[in-house]
C-alpha positions, 0 to 999 in steps of 0.5 A: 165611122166611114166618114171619119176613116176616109178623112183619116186615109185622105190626112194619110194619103196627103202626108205621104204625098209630100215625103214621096217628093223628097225634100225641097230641092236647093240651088246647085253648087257652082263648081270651078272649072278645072284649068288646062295645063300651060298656056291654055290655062295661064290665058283664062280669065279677063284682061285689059290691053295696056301696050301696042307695037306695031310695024314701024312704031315703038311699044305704046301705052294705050291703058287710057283705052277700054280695051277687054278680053275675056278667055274661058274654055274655049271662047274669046269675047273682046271689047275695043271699039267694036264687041268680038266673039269666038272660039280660040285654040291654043297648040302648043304657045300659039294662040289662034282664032280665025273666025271671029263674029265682030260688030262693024262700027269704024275705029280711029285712033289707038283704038283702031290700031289695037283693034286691027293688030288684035284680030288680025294676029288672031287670024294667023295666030299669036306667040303667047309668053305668060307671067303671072299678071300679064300676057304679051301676044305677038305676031311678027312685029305686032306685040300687045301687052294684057294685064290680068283684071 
């Protein structure tokens, strides 16, 4: 008689374990993050590099290029020729970020160009004027043209 009542409170005792835990657990629901108001918010999201002005130059189809930004909150990762990343801030409509960790291989060409003009005017800080699909960042007499992926 001990012994069947010790299994019966062990059967109890192992029952009861598993409704203590809760149910199982399920995977979190991914939730959209809320966008900022006015530039801040219109520059989040990926885009190409189609168009180039520089000094001197006339604007310049460089869509041929690979050339990707991606902004979300407030880090900027790019891929010209060299991979970039940092933080960005946007005040107003200029957009800046001055410190930029970039690998260090050599570009030549269009490439190099969109490059240069890309972190450098991030440096000192970009005008943005935004559209529904692109956006045109310029600084001085440096204009880039990004369509939205």
């Amino acid at each position: 008689m001990i012994k069947r009542s010790l299994i019966a409170l062990s059967a109890l005792a192992l029952l009861g374990a598993g409704c203590w835990f809760g149910p199982a657990k399920t995977e979190p629901e991914w939730v959209e993050p809320e966008k900022p108001e006015g530039v801040a918010g219109q520059i989040m999201g990926n885009w190409k590099i189609t168009s180039l002005k520089v000094p001197g130059e006339s604007l310049k189809n460089v869509s041929d290029l690979t050339l990707l930004v991606g902004f979300a909150g407030q880090n900027m990762n790019a891929k010209v020729c060299n991979s970039m990343s940092g933080t960005y801030t946007v005040n107003g409509i200029v957009l800046k970020a001055p410190s930029i960790t970039s690998t260090k291989m050599f570009c030549a060409g269009d490439a190099g160009k969109v490059e240069t003009a890309f972190t450098s005017g991030l440096a000192t800080g970009f005008e943005v004027t935004a559209a529904e699909n692109t956006i045109t960042l310029t600084n001085g007499q440096t204009v880039l043209v990004l369509t939205r992926e």
